[in-house]
RODO-2510 file (C-alpha; in nm, 4 decimals, decimal comma):
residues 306
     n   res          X          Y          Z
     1     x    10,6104     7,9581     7,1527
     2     x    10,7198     7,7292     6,9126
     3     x    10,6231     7,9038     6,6436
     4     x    10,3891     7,7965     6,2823
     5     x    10,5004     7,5570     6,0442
     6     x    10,4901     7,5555     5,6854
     7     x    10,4286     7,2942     5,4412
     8     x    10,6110     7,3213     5,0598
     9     x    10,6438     7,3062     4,8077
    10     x    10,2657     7,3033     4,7562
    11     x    10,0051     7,2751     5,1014
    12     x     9,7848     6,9550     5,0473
    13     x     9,4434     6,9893     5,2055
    14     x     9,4916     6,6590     5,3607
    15     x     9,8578     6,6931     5,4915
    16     x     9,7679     7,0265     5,6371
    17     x     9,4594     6,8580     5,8027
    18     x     9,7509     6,6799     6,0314
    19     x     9,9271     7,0207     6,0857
    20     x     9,6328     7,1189     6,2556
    21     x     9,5290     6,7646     6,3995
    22     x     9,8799     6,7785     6,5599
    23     x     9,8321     7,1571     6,7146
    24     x    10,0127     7,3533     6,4613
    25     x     9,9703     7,6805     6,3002
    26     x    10,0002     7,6391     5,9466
    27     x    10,0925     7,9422     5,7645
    28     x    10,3232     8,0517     5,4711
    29     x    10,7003     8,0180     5,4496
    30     x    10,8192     8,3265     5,6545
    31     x    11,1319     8,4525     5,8917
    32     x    10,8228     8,3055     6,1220
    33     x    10,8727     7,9532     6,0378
    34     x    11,0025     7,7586     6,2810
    35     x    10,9175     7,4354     6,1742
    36     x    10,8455     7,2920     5,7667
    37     x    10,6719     6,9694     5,5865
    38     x    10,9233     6,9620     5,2844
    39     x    10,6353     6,7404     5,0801
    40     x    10,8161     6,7185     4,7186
    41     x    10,9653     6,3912     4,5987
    42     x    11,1075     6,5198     4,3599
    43     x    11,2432     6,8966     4,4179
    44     x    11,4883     6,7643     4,7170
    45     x    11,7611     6,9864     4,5521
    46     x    11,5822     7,2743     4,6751
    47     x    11,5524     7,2325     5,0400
    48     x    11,8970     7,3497     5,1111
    49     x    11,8311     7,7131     4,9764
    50     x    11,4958     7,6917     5,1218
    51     x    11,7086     7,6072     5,4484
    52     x    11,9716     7,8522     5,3832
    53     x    11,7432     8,1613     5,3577
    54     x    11,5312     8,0498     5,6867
    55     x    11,7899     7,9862     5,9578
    56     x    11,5920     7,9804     6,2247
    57     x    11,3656     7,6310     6,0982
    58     x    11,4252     7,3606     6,3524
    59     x    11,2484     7,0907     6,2220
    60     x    11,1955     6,9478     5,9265
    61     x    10,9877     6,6626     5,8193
    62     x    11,0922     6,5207     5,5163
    63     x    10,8297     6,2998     5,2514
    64     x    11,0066     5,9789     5,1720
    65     x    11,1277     5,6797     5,4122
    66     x    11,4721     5,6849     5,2144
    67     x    11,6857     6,0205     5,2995
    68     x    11,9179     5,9996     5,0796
    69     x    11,8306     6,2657     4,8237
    70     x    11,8429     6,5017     5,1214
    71     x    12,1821     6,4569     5,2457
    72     x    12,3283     6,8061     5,1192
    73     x    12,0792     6,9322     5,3651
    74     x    12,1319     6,7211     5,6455
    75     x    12,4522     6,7705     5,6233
    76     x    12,4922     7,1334     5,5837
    77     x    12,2255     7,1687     5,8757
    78     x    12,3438     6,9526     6,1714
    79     x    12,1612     7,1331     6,4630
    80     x    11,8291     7,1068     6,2330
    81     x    11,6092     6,8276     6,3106
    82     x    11,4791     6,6177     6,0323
    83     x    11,2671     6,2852     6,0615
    84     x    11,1740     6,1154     5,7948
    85     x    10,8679     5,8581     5,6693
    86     x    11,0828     5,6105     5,7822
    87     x    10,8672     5,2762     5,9273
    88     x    10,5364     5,4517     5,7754
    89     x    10,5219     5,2777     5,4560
    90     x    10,6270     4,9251     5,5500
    91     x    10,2560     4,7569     5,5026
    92     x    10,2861     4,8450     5,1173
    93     x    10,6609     4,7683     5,0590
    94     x    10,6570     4,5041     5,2500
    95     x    10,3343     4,3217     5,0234
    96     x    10,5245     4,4419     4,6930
    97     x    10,8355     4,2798     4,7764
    98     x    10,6031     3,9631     4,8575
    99     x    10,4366     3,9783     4,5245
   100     x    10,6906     4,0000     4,3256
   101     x    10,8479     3,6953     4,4837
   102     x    10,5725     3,5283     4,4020
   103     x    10,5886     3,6290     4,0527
   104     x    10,9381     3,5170     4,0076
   105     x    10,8966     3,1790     4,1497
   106     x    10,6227     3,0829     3,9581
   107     x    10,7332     3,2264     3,6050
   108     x    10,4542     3,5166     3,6003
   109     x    10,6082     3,7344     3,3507
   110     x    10,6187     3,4324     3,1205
   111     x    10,2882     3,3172     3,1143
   112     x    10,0532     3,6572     3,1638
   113     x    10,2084     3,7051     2,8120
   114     x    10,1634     3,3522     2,6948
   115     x     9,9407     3,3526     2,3809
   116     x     9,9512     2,9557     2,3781
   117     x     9,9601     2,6537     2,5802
   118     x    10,2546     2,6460     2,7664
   119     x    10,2806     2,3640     2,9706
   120     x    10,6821     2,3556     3,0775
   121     x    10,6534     2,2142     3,4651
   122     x    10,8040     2,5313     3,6069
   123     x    10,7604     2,7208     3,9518
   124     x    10,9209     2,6722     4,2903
   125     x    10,6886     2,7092     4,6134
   126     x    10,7934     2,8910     4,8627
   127     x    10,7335     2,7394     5,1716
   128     x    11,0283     2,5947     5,3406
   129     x    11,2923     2,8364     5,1301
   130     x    11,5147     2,9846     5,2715
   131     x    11,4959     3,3801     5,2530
   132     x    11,7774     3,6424     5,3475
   133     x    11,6037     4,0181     5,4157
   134     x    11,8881     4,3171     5,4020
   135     x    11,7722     4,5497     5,6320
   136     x    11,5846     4,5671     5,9672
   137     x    11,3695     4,8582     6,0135
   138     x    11,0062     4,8789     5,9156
   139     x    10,9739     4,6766     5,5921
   140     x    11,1367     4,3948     5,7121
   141     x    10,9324     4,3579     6,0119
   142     x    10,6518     4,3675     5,8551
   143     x    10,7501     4,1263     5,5719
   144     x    10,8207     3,8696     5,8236
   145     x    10,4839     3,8578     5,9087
   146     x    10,3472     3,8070     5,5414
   147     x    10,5984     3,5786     5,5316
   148     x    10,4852     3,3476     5,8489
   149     x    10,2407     3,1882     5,6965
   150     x    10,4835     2,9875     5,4414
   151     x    10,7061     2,8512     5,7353
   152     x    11,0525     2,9800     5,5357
   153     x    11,3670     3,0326     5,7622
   154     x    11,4552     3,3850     5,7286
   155     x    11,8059     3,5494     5,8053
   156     x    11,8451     3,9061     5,8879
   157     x    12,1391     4,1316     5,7720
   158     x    12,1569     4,4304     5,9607
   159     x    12,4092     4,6978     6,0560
   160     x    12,4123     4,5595     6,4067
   161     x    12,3383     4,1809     6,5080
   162     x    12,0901     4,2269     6,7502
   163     x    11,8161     3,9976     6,7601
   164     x    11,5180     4,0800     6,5216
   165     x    11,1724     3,9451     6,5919
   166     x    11,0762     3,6559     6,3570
   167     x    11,3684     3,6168     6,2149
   168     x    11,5556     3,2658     6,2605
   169     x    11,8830     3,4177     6,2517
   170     x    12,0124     3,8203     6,2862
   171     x    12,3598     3,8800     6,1486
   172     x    12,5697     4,1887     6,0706
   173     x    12,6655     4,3590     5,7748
   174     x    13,0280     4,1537     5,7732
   175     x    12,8282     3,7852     5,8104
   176     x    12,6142     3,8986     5,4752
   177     x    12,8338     3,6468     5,2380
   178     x    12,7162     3,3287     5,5159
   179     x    12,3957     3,4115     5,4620
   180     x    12,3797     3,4659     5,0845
   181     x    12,5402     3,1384     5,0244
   182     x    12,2254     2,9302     5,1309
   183     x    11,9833     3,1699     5,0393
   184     x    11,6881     3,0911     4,8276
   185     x    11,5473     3,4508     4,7988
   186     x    11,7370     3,7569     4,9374
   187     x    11,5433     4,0539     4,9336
   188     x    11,6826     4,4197     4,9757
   189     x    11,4816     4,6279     5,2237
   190     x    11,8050     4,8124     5,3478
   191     x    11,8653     5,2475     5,3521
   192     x    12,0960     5,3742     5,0845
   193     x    12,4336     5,4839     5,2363
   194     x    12,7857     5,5151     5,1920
   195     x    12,8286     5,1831     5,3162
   196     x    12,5548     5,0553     5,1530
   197     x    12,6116     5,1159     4,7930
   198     x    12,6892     4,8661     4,5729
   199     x    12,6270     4,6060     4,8451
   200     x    12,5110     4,3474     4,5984
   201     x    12,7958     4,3048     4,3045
   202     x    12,9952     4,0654     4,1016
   203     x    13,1642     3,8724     4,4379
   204     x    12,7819     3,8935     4,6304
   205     x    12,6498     3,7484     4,3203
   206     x    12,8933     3,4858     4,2437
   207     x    12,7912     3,3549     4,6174
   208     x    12,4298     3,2900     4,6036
   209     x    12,3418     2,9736     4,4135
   210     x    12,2206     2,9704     4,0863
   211     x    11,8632     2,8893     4,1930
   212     x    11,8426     3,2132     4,4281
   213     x    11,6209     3,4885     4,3215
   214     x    11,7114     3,8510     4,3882
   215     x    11,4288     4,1388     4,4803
   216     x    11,4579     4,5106     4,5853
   217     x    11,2142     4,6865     4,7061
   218     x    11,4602     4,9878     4,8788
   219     x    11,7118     5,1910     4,6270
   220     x    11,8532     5,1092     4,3227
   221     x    12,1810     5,2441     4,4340
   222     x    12,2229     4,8809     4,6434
   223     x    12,3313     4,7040     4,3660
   224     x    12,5221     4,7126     4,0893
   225     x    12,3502     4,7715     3,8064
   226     x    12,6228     4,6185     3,5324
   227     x    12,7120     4,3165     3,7759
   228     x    12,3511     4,2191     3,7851
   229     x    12,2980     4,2392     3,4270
   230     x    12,5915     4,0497     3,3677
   231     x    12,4766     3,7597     3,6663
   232     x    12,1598     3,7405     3,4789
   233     x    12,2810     3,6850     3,1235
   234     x    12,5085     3,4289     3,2455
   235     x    12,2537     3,2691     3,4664
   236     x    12,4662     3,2860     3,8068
   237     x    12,1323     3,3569     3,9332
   238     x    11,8272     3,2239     3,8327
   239     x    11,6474     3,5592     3,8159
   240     x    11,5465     3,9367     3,9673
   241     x    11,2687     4,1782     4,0466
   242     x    11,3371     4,5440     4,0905
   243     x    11,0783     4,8291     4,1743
   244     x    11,3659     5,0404     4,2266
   245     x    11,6639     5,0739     3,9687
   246     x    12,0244     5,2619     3,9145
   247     x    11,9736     5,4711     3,7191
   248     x    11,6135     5,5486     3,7586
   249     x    11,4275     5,5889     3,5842
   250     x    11,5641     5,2899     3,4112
   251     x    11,6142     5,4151     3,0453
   252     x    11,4838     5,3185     2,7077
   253     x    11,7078     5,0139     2,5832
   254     x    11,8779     4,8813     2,8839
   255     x    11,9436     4,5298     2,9300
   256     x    11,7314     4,4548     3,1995
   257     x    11,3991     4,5646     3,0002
   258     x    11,4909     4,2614     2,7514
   259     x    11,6425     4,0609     3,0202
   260     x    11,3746     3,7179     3,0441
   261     x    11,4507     3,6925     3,4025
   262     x    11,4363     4,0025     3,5458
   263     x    11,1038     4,1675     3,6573
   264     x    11,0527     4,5830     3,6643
   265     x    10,8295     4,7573     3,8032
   266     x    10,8747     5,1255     3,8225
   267     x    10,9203     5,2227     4,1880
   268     x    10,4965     5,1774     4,3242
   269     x    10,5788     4,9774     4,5594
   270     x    10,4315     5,2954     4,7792
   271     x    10,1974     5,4964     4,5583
   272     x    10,1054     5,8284     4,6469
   273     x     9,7287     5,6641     4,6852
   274     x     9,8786     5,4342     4,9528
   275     x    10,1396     5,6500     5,1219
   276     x     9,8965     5,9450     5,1841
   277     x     9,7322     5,8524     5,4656
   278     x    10,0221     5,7271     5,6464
   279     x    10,1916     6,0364     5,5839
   280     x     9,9509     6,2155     5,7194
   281     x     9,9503     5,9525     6,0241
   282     x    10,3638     6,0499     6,0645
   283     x    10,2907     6,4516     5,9902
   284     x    10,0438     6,4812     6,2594
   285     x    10,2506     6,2774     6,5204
   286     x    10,5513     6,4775     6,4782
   287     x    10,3589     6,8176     6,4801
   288     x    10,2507     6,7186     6,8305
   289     x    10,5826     6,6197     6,9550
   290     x    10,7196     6,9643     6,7870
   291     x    10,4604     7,1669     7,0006
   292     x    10,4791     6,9258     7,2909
   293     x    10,6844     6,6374     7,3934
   294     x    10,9535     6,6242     7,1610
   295     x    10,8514     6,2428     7,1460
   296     x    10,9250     6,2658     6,7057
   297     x    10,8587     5,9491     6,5233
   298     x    11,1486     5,8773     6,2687
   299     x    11,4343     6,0652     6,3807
   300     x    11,7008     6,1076     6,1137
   301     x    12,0570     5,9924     6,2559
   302     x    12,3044     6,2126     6,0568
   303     x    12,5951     6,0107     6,0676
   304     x    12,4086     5,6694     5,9939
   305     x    12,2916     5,8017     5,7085
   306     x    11,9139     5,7205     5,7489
***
């Protein structure tokens, strides 16, 4: 026997629905557990004692497509299991990161607040552009897609270069400055990692043109914060929209809240509202391959970072 799962910090009628829906025995957090639905997004910090003090867990599935607030845990528990929400909340992302292209491109911010006529000629379509997506797993598959429809030529940055599908191009991490160059829209779908961070700064700036827009729809941690603020105010690019931001939340008073260009919304790309139901979708999946085939959806790679 596999033994019962438990679901913290706080069972959700709905998310222990899939427990069940999957086979499993859902019961409190015990020297019984064997397996655990770590659900809080925002008590991360905890799972290692939680971890520590329940040895004999074997697999945990964690709430967020992003891992990186649980890396003390996945690294302190190598022969533990974890899979994430990776892939499960693509549809969403993928149609924020889309809308608030659109937004930049034709000058939303500016005229929603408008309390007059303003009839500057400004807005840039974007069919034909040109648009750069950092990352290749879920998000950027599915933003290809939405993106079809406007015929752009899209580039792919990934950790590999294997061939993505849609894409016009697939490069690795080491071809990103090519890319950047011609890029009319480059938009951040990528896991935070060591090698990650920071990816977007002064010199990654400096190389798109000053037309190119900037959007992130991943972690904050990505780029720069202080390069990008800088970039803006000096117009080395001609603007940015971030649902995610470093820090975050974004305090009171920083320059991007006053910054013209620069669009924030604070990280809903994914509401719970949305997310639920695919969680749900990924919980009772995984349940089923913990009980049966060990076929798990979203397999955390410990040394990747994601």
């Amino acid at each position: 026997m596999v033994g019962p799962i438990a679901m913290l910090p706080d069972p959700d009628d709905g998310f222990a629905d899939a427990v069940r829906a999957g086979g499993g025995i859902l019961e409190p957090l015990s020297e019984r557990t064997r397996g655990l639905v770590w659900l809080s997004t925002a008590r991360a910090a905890e799972l290692v004692d939680v971890l520590d003090t329940h040895p004999r867990i074997g697999w945990v599935q964690l709430p967020w497509a992003g891992v990186d607030a649980f890396a003390p845990s996945i690294s302190a528990r190598r022969a533990t299991l974890f899979t994430s929400a990776r892939g499960s909340f693509a549809e969403p992302v993928a149609e924020h990161a889309l809308a608030l292209t659109l937004a930049l491109t034709r000058f939303l911010p500016r005229r929603i607040i408008a309390t007059s006529w303003d009839d500057e000629q400004l807005g840039v379509s974007l069919f034909g552009r040109r648009v750069v997506i950092v990352g290749a797993g879920g998000i950027a598959r599915q933003l290809i897609g939405l993106l079809e429809p406007f015929r752009t030529h899209i580039a792919v940055v990934r950790r590999g270069s294997a061939a993505v599908d849609g894409a016009d191009e697939t490069v690795g991490r080491d071809r990103l400055p090519d890319v950047l160059a011609a890029a009319d829209i480059v938009i951040l779908a990528a896991a935070l990692t060591d090698e990650t961070r920071g990816m977007i700064g002064a010199t990654e700036l400096s190389i798109m043109p000053r037309s190119a827009y900037l959007v992130n729809v991943a972690r904050g941690g990505l780029i720069d914060t202080d390069a990008l603020v800088a970039a803006l105010a000096k117009g080395t690019i001609a603007g940015a929209a971030l649902d995610v931001t470093d820090p975050e939340p974004l305090p009171d008073g920083h320059p991007l809240w006053s910054e013209p260009a620069c669009i924030i919304t604070p990280h809903v790309a994914d509401t719970p509202q949305m997310t639920a139901p695919l969680l749900a979708h990924r919980i009772r999946r995984n349940v089923a391959a913990f009980l049966g085939d060990g076929r798990f959806v979203g397999v955390v790679e410990p040394e990747r970072g994601y």
